[in-house]
N, CA, C and O atoms as a GROMACS GRO file, in nm:
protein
  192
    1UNK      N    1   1.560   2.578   0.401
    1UNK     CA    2   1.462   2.533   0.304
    1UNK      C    3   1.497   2.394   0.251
    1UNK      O    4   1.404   2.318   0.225
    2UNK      N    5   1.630   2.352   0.230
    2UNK     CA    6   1.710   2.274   0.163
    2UNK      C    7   1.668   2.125   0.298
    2UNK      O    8   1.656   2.011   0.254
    3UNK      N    9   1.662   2.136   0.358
    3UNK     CA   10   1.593   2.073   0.517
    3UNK      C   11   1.486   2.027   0.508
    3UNK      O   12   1.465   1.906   0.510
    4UNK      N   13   1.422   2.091   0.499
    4UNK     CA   14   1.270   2.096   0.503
    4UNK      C   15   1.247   2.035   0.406
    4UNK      O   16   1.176   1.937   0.429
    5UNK      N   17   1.285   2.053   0.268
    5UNK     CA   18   1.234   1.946   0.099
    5UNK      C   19   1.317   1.833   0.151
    5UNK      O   20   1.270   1.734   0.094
    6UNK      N   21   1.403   1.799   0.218
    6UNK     CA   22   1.466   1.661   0.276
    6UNK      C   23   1.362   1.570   0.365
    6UNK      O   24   1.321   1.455   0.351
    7UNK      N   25   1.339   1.671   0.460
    7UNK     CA   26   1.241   1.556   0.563
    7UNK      C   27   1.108   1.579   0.446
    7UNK      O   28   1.119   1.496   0.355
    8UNK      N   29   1.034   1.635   0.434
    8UNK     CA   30   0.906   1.628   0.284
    8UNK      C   31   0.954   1.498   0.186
    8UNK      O   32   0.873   1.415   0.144
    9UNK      N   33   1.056   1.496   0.167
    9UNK     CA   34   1.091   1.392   0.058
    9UNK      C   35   1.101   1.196   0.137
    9UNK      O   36   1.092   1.083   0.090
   10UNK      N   37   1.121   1.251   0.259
   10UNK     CA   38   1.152   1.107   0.380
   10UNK      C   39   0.976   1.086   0.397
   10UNK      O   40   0.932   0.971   0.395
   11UNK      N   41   0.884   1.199   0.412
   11UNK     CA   42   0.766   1.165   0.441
   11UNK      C   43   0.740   1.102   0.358
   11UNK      O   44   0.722   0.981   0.370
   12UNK      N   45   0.729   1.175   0.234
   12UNK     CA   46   0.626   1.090   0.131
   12UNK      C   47   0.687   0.958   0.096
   12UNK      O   48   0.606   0.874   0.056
   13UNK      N   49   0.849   0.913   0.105
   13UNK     CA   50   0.892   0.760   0.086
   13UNK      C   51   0.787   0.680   0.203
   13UNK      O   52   0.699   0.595   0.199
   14UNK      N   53   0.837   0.741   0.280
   14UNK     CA   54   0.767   0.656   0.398
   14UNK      C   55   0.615   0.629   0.378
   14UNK      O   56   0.574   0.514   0.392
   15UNK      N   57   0.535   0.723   0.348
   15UNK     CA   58   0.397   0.735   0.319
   15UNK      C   59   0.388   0.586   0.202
   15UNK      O   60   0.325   0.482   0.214
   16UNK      N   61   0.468   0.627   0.108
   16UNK     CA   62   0.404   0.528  -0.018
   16UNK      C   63   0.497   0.412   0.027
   16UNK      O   64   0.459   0.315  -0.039
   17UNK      N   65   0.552   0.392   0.069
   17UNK     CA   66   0.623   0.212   0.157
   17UNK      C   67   0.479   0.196   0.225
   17UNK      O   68   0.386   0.130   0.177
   18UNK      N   69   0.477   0.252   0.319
   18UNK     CA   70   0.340   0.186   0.402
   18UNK      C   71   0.191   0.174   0.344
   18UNK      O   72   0.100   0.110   0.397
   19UNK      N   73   0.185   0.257   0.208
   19UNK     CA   74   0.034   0.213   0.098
   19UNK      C   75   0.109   0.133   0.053
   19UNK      O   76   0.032   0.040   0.081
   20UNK      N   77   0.241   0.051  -0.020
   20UNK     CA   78   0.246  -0.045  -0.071
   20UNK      C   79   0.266  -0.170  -0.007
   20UNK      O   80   0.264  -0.280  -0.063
   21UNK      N   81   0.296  -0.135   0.193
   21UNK     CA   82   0.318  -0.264   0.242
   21UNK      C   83   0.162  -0.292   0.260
   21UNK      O   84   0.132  -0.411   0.249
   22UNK      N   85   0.046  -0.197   0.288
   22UNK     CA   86  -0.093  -0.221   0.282
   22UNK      C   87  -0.162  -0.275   0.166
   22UNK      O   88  -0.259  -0.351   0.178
   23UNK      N   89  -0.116  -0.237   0.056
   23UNK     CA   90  -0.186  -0.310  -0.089
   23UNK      C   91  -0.152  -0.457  -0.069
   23UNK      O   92  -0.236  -0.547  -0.063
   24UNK      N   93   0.000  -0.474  -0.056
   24UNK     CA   94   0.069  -0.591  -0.018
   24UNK      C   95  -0.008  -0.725   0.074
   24UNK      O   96  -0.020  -0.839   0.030
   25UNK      N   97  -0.053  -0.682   0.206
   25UNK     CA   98  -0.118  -0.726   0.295
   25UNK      C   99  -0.257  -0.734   0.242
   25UNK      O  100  -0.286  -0.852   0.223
   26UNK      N  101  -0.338  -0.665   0.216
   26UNK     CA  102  -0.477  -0.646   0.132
   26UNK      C  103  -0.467  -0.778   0.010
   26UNK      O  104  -0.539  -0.877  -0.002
   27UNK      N  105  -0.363  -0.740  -0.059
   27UNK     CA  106  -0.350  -0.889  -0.142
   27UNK      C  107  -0.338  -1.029  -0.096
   27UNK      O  108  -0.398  -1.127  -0.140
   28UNK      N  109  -0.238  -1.021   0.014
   28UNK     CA  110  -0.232  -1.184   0.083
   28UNK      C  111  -0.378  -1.223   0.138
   28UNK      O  112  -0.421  -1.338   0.123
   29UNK      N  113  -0.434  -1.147   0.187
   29UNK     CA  114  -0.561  -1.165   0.322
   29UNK      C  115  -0.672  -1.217   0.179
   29UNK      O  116  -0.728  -1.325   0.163
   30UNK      N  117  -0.674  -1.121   0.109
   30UNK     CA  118  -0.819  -1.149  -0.045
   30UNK      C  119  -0.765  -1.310  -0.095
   30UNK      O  120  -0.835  -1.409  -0.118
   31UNK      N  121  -0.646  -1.299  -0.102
   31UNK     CA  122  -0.592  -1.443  -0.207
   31UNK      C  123  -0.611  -1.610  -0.102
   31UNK      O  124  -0.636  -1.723  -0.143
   32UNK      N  125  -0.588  -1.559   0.036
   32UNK     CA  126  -0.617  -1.665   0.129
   32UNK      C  127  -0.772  -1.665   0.137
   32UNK      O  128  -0.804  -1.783   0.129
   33UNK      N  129  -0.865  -1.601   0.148
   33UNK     CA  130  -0.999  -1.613   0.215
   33UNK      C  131  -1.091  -1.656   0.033
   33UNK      O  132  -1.197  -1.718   0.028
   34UNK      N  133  -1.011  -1.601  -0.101
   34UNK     CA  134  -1.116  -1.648  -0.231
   34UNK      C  135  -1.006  -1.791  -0.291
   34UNK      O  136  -1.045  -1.858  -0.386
   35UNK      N  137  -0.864  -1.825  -0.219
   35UNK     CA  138  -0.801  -1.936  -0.299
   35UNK      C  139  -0.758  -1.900  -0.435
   35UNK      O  140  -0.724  -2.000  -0.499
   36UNK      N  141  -0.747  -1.756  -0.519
   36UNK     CA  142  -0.710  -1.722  -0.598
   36UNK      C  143  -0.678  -1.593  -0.577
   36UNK      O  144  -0.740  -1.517  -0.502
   37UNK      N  145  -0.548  -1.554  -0.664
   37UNK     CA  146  -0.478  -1.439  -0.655
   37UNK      C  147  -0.616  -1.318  -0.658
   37UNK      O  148  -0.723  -1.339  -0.714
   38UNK      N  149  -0.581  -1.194  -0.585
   38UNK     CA  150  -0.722  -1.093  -0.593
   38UNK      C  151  -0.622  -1.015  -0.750
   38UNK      O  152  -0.509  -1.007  -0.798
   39UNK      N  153  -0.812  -0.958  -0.779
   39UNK     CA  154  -0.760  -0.906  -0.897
   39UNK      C  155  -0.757  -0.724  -0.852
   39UNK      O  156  -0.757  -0.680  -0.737
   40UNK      N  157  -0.756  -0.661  -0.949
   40UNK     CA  158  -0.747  -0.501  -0.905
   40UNK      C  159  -0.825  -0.450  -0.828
   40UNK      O  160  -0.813  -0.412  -0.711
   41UNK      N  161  -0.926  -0.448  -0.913
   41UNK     CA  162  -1.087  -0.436  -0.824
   41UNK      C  163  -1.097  -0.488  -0.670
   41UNK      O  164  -1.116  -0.405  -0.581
   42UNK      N  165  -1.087  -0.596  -0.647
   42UNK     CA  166  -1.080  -0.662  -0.508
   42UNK      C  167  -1.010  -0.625  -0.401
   42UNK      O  168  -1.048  -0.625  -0.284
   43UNK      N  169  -0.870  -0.583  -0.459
   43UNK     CA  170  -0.769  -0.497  -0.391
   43UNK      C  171  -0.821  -0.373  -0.377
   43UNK      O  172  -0.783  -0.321  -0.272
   44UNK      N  173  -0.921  -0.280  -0.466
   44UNK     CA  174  -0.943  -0.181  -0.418
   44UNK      C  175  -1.066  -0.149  -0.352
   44UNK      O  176  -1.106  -0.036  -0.327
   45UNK      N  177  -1.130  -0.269  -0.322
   45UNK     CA  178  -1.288  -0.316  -0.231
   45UNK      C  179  -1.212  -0.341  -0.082
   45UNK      O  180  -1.284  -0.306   0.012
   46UNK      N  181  -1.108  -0.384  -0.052
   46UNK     CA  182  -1.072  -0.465   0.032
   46UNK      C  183  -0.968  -0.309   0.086
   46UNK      O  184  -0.965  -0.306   0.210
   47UNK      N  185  -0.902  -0.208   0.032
   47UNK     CA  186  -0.867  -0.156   0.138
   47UNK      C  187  -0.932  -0.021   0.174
   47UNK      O  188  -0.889   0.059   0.257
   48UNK      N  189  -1.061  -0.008   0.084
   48UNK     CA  190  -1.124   0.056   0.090
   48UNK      C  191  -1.192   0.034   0.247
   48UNK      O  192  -1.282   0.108   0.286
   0.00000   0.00000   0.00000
């Protein structure tokens, strides 16, 4: 059991690294194409 909550605990790091390297990327791509930093909203139009 002690196994199993180990790899569960590796998924979900891994899971939320790769939504934050995607918010990450979602931010560079909005801030290059409007010339100003994106704001929340935009970030959440854009990885929608």
């Amino acid at each position: 059991m002690a196994l199993f909550n180990r790899f569960e605990a590796i998924a979900c790091d891994s899971l939320s690294a790769v939504s934050l390297l995607a918010l990450f990327v979602a931010a560079s791509i909005q801030e290059i194409r409007s010339g100003h930093p994106a704001t929340a909203w935009e970030l959440v139009r854009a990885v929608r």
